[in-house]
Structure formats: structure tokens, C-alpha cells
N, C-alpha and C positions, 0 to 999 in steps of 0.2 A: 556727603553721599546723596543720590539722587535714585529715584524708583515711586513704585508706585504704592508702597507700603504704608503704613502708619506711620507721620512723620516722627513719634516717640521712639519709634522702632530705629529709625535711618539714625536718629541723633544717640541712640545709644550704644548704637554700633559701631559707632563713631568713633565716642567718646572712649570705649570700652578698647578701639583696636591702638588709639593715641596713645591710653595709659599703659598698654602695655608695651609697646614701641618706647615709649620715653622710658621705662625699666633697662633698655637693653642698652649697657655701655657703647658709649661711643655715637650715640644716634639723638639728635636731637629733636622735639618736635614743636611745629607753631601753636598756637594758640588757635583754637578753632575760632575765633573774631578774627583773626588776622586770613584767614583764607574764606572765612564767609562769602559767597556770593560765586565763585571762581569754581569753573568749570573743568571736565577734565579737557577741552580743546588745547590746541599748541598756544594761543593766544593768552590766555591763563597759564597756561604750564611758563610760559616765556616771564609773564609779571610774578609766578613766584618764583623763580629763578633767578632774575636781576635785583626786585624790586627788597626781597625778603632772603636773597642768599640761600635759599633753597636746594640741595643738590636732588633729591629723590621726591616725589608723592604714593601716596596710594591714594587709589582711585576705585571707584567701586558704585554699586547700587544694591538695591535692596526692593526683592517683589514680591507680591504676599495676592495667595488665589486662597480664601478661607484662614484656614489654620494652619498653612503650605509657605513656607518662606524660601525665598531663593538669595542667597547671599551672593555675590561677584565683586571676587577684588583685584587688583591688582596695581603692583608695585614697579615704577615707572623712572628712569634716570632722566633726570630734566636737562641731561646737557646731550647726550647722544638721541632723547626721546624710545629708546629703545626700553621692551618693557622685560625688566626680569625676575618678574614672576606674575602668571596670574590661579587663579583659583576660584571655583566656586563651593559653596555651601549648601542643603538643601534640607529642611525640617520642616517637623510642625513647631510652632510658636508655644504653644503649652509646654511642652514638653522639655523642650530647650529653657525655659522660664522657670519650670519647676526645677531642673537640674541643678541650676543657678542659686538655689534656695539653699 
């Protein structure tokens, strides 16, 4: 994830949206080291595609104005590049945190 947030925030978000992905049969997921550093460009999308047999990503950021968080994801087919699905999120950080508890 890439944004302007707390980067504890972007890696939890991360991590959080992978484990649940990897629950859902059928669907595999990388290892967050193996996609490290790769961007959502076609350039990246092409090397996880070829290089890691990749069929899908999600792609996303994460922007935080105070205690205001903006979630943006979306879910991308690496062979048509065509994206299907995106979505955003919009909270305070507290509050979402406590929920979580």
C-alpha cells in the first residue's frame, strides 16, 4: 500500500486485507516480501504476473488528515489489466481501533 498515513497503518492494512483473502477458497496469496517494493504501474503488474504467476492484485492507499482516514482499494486482473472492483473507506483511526478491540 502506498499513501500518506502512518506507515504502521498502510502495513496493517495490508496485512489484515491478505489474511483475509487467503481464507477465501480458491484464492491464493504472495507473501508480502515477494511483492515488496512493486508498484501498482503496468510495469509491476507485468513482473507480478510473469515472474510470480500472479493472476489478480489489489492495489490501494491509505491517507490520514488528523484522526480521518481514507482507505482506497482496488482489485485488478493482471492479464486484461481491467479493474473489477474498487472501493473506498472513510473513518477516524480511534474509533476503527477501538472497534477492533
Amino acid at each position: 500500500p502506498r499513501g500518506g498515513a502512518e506507515p504502521w497503518l498502510a502495513t496493517a492494512l495490508s496485512e489484515g486485507v491478505a489474511a483475509e483473502l487467503g481464507r477465501t477458497p480458491g484464492i491464493s496469496v504472495l507473501a508480502s516480501a515477494s511483492v515488496a517494493g512493486m508498484g501498482d504501474d503496468e510495469a509491476s503488474q507485468g513482473r507480478l504476473r510473469g515472474a510470480l504467476g500472479a493472476t489478480h492484485a489489489v492495489t490501494g492507499s491509505v491517507e490520514s488528515e488528523g484522526e480521518t482516514v481514507r482507505v482506497q482499494a482496488a482489485l485488478v486482473d493482471l492479464a486484461s489489466r481491467r479493474t473489477l472492483w474498487a472501493g473506498h473507506l472513510d473513518g477516524e483511526v480511534g474509533a476503527r481501533l477501538a472497534a477492533r478491540a
